[in-house]
PQR file with spaces between the fields and no chain letter, atoms N, CA, C, O and H, PARSE charges and radii, in Angstrom:
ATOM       1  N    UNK     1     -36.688 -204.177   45.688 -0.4000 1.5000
ATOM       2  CA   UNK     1     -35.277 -204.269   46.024 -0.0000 2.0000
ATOM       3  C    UNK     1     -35.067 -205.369   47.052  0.5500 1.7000
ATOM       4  O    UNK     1     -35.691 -205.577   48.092 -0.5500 1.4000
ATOM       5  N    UNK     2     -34.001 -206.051   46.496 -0.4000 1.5000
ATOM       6  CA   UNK     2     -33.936 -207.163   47.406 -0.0000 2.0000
ATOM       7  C    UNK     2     -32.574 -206.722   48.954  0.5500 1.7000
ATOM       8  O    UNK     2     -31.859 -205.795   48.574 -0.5500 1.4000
ATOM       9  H    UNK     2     -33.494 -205.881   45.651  0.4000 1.0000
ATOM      10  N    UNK     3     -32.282 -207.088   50.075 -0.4000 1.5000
ATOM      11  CA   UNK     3     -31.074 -207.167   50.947 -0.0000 2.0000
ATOM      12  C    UNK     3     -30.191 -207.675   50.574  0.5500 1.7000
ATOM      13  O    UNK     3     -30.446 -208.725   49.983 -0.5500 1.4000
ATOM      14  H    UNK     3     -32.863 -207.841   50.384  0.4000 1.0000
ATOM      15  N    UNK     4     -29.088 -207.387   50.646 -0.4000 1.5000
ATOM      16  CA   UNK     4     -27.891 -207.891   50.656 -0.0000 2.0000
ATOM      17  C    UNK     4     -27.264 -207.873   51.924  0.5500 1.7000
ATOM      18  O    UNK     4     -26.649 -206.929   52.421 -0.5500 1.4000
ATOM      19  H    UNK     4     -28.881 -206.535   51.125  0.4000 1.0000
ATOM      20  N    UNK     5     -27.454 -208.905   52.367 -0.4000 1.5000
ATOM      21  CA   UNK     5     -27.116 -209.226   54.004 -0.0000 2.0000
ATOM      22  C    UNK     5     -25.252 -208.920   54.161  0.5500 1.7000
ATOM      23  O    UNK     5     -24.711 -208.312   55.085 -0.5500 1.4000
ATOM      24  H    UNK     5     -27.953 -209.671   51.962  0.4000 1.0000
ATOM      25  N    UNK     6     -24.620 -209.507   53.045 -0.4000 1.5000
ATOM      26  CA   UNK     6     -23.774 -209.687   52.960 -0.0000 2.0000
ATOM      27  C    UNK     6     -22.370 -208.010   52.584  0.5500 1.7000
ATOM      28  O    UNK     6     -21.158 -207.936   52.787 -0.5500 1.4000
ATOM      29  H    UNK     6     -25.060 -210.001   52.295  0.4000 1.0000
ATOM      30  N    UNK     7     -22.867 -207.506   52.295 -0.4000 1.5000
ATOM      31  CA   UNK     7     -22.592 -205.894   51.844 -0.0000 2.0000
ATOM      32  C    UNK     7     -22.865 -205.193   53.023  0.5500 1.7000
ATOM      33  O    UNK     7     -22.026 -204.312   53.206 -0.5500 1.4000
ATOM      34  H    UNK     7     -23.852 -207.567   52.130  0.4000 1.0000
ATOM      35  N    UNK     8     -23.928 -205.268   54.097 -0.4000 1.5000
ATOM      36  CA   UNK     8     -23.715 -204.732   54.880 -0.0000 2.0000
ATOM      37  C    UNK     8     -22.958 -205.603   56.791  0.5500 1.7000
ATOM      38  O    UNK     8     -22.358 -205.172   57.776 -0.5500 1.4000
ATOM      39  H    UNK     8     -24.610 -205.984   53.948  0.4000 1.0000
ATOM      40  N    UNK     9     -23.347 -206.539   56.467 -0.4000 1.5000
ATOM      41  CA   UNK     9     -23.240 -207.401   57.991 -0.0000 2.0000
ATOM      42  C    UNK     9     -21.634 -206.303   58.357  0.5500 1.7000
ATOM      43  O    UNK     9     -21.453 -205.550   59.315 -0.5500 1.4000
ATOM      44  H    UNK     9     -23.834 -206.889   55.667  0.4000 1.0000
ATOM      45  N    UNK    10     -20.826 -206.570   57.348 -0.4000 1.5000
ATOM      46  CA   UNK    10     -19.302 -205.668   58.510 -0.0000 2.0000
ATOM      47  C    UNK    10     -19.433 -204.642   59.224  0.5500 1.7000
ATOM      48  O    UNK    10     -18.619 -204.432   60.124 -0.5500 1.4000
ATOM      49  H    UNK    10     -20.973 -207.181   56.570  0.4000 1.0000
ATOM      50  N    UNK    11     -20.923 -203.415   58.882 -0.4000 1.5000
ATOM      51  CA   UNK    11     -20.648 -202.859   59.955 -0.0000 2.0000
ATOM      52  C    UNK    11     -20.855 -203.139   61.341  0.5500 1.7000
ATOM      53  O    UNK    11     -20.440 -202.514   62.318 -0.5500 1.4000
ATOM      54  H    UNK    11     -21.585 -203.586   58.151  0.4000 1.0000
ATOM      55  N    UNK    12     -21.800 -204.526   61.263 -0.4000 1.5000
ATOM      56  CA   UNK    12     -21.800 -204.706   62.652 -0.0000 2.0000
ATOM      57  C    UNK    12     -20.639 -205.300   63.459  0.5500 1.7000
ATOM      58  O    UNK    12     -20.681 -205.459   64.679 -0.5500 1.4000
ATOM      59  H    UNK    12     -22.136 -205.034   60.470  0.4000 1.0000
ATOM      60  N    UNK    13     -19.585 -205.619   62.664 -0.4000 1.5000
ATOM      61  CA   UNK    13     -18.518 -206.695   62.969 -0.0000 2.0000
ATOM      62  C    UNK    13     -18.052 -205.997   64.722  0.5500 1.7000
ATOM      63  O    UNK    13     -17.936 -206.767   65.676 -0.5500 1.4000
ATOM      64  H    UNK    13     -19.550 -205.489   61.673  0.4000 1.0000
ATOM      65  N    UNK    14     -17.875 -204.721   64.840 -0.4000 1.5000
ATOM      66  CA   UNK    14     -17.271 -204.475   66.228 -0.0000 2.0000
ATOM      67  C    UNK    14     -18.264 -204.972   67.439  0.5500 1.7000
ATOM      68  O    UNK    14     -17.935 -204.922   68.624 -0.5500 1.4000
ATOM      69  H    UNK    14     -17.970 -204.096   64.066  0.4000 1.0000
ATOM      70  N    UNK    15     -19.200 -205.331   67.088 -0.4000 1.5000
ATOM      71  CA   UNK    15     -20.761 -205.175   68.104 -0.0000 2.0000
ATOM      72  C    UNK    15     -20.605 -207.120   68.921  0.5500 1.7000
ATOM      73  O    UNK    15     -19.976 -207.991   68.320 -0.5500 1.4000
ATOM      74  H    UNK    15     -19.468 -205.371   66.126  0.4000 1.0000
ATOM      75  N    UNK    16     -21.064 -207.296   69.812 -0.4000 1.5000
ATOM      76  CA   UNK    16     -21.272 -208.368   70.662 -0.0000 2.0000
ATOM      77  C    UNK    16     -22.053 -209.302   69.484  0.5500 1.7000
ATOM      78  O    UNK    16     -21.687 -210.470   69.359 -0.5500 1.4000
ATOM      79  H    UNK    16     -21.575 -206.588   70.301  0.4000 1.0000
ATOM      80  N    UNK    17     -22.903 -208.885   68.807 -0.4000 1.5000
ATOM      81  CA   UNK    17     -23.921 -209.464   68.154 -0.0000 2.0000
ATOM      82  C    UNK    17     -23.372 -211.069   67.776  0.5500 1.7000
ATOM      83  O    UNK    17     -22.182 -211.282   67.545 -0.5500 1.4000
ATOM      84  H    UNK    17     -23.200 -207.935   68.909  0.4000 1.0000
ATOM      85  N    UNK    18     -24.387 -212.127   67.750 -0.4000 1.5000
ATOM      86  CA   UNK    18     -24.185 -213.134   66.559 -0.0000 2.0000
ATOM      87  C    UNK    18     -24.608 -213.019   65.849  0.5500 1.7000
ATOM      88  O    UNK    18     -25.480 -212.156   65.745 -0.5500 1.4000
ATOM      89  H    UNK    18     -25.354 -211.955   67.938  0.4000 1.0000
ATOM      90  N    UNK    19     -24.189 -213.988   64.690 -0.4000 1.5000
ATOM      91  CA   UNK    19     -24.368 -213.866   63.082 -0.0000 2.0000
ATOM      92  C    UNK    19     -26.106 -213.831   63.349  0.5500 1.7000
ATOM      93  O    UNK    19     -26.665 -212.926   62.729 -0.5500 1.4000
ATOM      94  H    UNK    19     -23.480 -214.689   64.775  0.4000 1.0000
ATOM      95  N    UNK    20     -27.144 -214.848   64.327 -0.4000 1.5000
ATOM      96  CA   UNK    20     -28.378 -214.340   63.871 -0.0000 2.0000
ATOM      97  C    UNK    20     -29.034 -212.964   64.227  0.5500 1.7000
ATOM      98  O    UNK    20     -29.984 -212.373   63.713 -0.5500 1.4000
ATOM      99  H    UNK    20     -26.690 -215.582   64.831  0.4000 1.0000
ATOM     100  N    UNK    21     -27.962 -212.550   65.603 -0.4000 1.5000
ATOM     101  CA   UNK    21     -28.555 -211.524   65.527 -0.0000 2.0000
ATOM     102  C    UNK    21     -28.374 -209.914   64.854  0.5500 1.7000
ATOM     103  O    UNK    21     -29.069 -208.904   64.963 -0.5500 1.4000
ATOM     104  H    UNK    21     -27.191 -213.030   66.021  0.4000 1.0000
ATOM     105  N    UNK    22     -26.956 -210.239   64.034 -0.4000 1.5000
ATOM     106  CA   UNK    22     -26.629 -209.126   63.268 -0.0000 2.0000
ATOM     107  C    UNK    22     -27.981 -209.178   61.688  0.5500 1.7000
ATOM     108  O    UNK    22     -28.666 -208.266   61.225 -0.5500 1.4000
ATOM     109  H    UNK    22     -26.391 -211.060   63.945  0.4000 1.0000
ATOM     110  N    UNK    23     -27.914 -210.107   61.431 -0.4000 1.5000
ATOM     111  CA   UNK    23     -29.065 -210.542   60.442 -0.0000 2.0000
ATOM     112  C    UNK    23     -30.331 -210.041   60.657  0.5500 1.7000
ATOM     113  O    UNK    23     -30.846 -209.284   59.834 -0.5500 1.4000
ATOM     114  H    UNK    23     -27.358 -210.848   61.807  0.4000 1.0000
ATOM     115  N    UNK    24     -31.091 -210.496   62.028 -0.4000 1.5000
ATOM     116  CA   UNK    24     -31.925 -209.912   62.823 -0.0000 2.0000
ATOM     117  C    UNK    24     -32.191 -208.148   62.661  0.5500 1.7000
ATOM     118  O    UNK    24     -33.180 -207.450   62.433 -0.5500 1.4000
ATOM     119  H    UNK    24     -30.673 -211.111   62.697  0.4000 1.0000
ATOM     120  N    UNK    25     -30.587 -207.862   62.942 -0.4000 1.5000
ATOM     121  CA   UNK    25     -30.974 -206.348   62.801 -0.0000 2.0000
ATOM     122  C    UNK    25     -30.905 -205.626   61.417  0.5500 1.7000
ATOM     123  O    UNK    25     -31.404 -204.553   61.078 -0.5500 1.4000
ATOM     124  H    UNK    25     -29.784 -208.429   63.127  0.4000 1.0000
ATOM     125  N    UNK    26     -30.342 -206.287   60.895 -0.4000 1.5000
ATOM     126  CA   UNK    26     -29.954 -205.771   59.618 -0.0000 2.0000
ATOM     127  C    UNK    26     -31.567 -206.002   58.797  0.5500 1.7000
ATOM     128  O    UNK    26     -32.103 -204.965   58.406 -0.5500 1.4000
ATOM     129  H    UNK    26     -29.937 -207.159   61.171  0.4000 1.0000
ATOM     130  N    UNK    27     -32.099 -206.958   58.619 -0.4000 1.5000
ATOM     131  CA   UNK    27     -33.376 -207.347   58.415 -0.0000 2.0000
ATOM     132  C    UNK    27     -34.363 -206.226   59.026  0.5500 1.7000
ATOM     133  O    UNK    27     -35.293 -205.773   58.360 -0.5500 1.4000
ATOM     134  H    UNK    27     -31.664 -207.800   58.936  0.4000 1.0000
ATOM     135  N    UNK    28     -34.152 -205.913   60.033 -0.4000 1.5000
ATOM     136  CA   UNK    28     -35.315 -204.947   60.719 -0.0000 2.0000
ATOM     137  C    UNK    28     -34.961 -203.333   60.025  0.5500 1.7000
ATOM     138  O    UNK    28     -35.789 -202.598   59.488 -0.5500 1.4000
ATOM     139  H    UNK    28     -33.397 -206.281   60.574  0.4000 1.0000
ATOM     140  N    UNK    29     -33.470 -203.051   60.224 -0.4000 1.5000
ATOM     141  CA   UNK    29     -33.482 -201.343   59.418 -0.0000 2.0000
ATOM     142  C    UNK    29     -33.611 -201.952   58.227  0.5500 1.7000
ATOM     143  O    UNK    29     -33.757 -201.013   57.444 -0.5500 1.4000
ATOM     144  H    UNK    29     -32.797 -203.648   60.661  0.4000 1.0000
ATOM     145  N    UNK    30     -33.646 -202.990   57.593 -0.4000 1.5000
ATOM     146  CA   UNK    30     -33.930 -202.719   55.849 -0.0000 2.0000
ATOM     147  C    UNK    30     -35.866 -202.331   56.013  0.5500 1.7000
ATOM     148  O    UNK    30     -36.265 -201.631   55.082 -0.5500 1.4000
ATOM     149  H    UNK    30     -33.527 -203.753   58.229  0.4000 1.0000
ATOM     150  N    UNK    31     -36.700 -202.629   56.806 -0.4000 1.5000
ATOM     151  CA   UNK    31     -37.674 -202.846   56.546 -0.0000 2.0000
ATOM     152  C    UNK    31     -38.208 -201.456   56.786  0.5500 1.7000
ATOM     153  O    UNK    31     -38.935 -200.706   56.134 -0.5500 1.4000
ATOM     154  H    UNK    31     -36.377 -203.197   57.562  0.4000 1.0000
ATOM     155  N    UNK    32     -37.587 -201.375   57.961 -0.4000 1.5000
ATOM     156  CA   UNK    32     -37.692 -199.538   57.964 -0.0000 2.0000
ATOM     157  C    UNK    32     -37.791 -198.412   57.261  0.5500 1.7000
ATOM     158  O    UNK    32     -38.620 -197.507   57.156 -0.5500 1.4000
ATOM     159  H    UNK    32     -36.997 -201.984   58.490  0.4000 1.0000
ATOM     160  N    UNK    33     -36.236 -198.809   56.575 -0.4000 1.5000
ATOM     161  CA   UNK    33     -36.115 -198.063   55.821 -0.0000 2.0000
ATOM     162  C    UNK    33     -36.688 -198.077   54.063  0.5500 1.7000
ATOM     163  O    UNK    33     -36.501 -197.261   53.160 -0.5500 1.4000
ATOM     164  H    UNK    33     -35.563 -199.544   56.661  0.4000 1.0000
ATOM     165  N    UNK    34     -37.349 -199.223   54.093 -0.4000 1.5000
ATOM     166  CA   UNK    34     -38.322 -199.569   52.696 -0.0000 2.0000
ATOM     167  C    UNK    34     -39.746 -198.681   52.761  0.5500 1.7000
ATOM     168  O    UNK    34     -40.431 -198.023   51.978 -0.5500 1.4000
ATOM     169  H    UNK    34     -37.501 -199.886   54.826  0.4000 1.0000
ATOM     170  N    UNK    35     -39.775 -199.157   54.511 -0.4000 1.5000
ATOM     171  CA   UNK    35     -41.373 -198.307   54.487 -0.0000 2.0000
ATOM     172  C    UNK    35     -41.246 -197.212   54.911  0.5500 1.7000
ATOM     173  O    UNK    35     -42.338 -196.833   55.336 -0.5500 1.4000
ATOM     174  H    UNK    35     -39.219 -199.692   55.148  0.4000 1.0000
ATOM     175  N    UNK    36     -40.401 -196.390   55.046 -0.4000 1.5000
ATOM     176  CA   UNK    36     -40.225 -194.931   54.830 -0.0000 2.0000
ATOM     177  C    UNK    36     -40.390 -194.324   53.420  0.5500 1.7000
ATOM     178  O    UNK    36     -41.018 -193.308   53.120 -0.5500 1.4000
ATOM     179  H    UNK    36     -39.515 -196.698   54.701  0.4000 1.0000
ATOM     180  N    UNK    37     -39.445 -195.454   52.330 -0.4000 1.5000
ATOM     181  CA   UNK    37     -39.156 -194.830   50.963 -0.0000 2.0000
ATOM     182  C    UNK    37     -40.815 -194.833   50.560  0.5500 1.7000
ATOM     183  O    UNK    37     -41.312 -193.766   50.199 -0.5500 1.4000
ATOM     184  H    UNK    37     -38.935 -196.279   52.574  0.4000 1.0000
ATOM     185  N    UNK    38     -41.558 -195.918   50.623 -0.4000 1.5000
ATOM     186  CA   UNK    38     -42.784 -196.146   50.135 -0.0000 2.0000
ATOM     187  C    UNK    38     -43.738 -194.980   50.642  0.5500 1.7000
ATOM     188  O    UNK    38     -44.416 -194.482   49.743 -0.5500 1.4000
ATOM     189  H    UNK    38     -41.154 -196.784   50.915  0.4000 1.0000
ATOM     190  N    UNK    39     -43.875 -194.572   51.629 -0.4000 1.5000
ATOM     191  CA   UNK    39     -44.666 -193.553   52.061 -0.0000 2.0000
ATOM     192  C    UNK    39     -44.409 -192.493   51.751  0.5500 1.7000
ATOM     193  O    UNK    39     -45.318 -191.665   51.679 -0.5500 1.4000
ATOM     194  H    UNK    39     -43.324 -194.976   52.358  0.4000 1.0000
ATOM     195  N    UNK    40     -42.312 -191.933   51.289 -0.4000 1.5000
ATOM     196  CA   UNK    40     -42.434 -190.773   50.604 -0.0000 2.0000
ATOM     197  C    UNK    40     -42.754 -190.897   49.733  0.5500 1.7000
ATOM     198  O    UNK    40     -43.054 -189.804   49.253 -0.5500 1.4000
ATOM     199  H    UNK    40     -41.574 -192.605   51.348  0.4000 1.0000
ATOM     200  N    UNK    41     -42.986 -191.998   48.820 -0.4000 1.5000
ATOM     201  CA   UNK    41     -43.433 -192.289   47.681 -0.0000 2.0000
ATOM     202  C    UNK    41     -44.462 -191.958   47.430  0.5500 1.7000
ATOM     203  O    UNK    41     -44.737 -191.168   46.527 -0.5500 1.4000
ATOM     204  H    UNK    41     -42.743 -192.886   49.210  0.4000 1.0000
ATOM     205  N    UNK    42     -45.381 -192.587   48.310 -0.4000 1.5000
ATOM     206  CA   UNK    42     -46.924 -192.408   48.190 -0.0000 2.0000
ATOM     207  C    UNK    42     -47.305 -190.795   48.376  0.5500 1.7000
ATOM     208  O    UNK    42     -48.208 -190.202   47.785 -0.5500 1.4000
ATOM     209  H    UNK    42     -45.157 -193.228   49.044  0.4000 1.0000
ATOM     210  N    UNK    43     -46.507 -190.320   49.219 -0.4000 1.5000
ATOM     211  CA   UNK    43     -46.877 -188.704   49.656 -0.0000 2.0000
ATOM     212  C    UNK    43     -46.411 -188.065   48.443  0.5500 1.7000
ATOM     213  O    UNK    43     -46.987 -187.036   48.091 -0.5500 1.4000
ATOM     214  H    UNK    43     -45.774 -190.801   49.699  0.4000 1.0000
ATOM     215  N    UNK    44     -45.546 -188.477   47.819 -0.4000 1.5000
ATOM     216  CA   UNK    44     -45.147 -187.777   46.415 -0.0000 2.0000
ATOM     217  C    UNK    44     -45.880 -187.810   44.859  0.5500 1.7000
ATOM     218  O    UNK    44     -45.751 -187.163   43.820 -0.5500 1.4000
ATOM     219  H    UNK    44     -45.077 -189.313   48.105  0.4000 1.0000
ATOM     220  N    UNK    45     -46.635 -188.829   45.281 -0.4000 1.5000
ATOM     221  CA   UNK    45     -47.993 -189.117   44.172 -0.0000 2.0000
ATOM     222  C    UNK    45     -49.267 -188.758   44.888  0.5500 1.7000
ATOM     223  O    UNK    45     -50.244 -188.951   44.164 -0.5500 1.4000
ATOM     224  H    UNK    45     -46.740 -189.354   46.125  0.4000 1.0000
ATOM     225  N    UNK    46     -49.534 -188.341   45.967 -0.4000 1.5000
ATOM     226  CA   UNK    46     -50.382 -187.410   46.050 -0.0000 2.0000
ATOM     227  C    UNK    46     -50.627 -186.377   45.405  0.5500 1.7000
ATOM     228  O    UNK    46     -49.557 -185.775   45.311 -0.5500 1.4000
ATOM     229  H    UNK    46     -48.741 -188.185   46.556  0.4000 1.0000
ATOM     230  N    UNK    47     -51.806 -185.551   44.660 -0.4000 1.5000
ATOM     231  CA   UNK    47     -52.082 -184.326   44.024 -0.0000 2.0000
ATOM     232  C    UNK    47     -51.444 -183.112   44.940  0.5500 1.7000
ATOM     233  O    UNK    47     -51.033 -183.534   46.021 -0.5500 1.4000
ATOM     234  H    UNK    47     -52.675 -186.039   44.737  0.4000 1.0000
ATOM     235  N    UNK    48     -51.326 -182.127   44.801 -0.4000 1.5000
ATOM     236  CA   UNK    48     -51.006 -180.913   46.068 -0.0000 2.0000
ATOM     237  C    UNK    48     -52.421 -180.455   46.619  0.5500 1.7000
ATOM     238  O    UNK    48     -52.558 -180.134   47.800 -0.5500 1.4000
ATOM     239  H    UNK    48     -51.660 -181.784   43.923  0.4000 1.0000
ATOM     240  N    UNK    49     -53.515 -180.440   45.664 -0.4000 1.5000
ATOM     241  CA   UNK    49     -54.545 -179.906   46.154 -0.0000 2.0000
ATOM     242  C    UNK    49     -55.148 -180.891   47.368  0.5500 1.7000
ATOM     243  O    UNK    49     -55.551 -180.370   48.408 -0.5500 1.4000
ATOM     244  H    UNK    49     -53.403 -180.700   44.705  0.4000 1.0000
ATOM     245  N    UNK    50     -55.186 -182.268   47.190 -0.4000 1.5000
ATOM     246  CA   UNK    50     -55.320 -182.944   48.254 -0.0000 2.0000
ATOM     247  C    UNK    50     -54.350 -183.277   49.635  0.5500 1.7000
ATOM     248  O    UNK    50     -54.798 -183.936   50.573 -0.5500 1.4000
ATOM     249  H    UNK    50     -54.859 -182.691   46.345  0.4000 1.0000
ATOM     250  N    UNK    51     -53.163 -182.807   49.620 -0.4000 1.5000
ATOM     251  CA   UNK    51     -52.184 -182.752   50.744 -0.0000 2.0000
ATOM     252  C    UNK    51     -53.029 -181.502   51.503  0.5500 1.7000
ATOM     253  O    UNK    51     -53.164 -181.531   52.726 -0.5500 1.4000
ATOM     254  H    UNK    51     -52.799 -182.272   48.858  0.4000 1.0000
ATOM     255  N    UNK    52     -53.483 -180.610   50.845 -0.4000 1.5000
ATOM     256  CA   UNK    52     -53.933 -179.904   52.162 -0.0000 2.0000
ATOM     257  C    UNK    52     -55.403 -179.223   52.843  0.5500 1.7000
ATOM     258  O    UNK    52     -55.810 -178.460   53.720 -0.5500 1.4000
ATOM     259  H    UNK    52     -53.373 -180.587   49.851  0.4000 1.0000
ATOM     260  N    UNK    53     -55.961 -180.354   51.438 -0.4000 1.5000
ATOM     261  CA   UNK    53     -57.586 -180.754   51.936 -0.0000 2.0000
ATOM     262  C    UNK    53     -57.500 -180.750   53.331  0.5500 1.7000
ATOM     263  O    UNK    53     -56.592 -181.291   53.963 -0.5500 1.4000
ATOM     264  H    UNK    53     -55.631 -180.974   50.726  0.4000 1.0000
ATOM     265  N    UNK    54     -58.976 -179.797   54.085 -0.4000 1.5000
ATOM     266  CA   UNK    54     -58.955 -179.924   55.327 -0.0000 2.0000
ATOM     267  C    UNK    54     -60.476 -181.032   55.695  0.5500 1.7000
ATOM     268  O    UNK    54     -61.625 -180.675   55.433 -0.5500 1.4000
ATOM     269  H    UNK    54     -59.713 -179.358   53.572  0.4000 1.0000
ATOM     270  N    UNK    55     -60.115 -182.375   56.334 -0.4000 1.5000
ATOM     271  CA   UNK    55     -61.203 -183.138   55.819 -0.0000 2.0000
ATOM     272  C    UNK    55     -62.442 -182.370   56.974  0.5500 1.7000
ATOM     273  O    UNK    55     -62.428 -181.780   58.054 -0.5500 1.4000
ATOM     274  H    UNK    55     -59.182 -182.665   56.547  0.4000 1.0000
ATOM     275  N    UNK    56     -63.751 -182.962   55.635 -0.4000 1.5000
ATOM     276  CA   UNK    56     -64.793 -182.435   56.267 -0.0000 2.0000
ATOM     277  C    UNK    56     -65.430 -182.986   57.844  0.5500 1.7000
ATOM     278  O    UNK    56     -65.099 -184.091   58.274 -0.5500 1.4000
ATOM     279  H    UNK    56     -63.763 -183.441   54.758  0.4000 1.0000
ATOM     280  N    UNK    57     -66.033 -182.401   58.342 -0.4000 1.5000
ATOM     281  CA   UNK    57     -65.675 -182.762   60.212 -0.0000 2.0000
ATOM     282  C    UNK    57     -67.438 -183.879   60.397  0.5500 1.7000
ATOM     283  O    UNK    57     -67.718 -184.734   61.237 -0.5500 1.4000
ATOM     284  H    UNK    57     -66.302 -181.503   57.992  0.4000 1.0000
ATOM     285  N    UNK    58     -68.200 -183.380   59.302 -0.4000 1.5000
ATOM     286  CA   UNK    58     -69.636 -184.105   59.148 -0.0000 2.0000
ATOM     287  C    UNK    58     -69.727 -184.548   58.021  0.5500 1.7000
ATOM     288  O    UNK    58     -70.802 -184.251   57.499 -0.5500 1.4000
ATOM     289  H    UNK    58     -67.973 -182.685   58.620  0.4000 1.0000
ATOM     290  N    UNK    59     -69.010 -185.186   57.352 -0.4000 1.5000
ATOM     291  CA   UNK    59     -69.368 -186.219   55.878 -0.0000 2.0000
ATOM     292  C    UNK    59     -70.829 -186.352   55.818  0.5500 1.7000
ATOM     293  O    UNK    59     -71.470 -186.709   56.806 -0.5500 1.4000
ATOM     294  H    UNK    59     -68.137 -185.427   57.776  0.4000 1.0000
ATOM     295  N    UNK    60     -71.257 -186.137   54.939 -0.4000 1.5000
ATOM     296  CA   UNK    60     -72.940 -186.306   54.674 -0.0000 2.0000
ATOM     297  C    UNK    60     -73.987 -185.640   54.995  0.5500 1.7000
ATOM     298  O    UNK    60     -75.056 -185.676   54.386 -0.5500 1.4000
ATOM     299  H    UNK    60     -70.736 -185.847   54.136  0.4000 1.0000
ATOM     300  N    UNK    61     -73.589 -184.595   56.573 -0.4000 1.5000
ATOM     301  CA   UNK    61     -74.922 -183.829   56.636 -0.0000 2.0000
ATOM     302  C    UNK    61     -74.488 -182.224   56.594  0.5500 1.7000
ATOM     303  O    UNK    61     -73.592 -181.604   57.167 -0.5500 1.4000
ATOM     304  H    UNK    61     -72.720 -184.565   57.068  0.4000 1.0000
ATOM     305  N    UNK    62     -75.675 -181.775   55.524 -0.4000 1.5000
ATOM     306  CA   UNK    62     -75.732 -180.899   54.810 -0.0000 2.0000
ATOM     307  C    UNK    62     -76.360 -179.599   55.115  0.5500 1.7000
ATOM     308  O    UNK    62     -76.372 -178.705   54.268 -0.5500 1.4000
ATOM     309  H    UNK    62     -76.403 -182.278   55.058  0.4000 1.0000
């Protein structure tokens, strides 16, 4: 998914901001909010049996 800088910049219109720094911010919550979707993503293609694997505390010794 690409930004559309332009669809959102008005809500910043009441704010002190300049145009680079409304961009600035607008740029930073899109990125946020991408890598949130991706991680529920990823947590949602996880198996269930492995969400609550308790990992082992000595990998290898037996």
């Amino acid at each position: 998914m690409k930004l559309d800088l332009e669809k959102y910049r008005h809500v910043l219109d009441d704010t002190d901001l300049s145009e680079d720094e409304k961009t600035d911010y607008l740029q930073t919550v899109w990125v946020i909010l991408h890598e949130c979707m991706q991680l529920a993503l990823k947590e949602c293609t996880v198996p269930q049996d492995e969400k609550h694997k308790v990992p082992d505390s000595n990998p290898g010794q037996e």
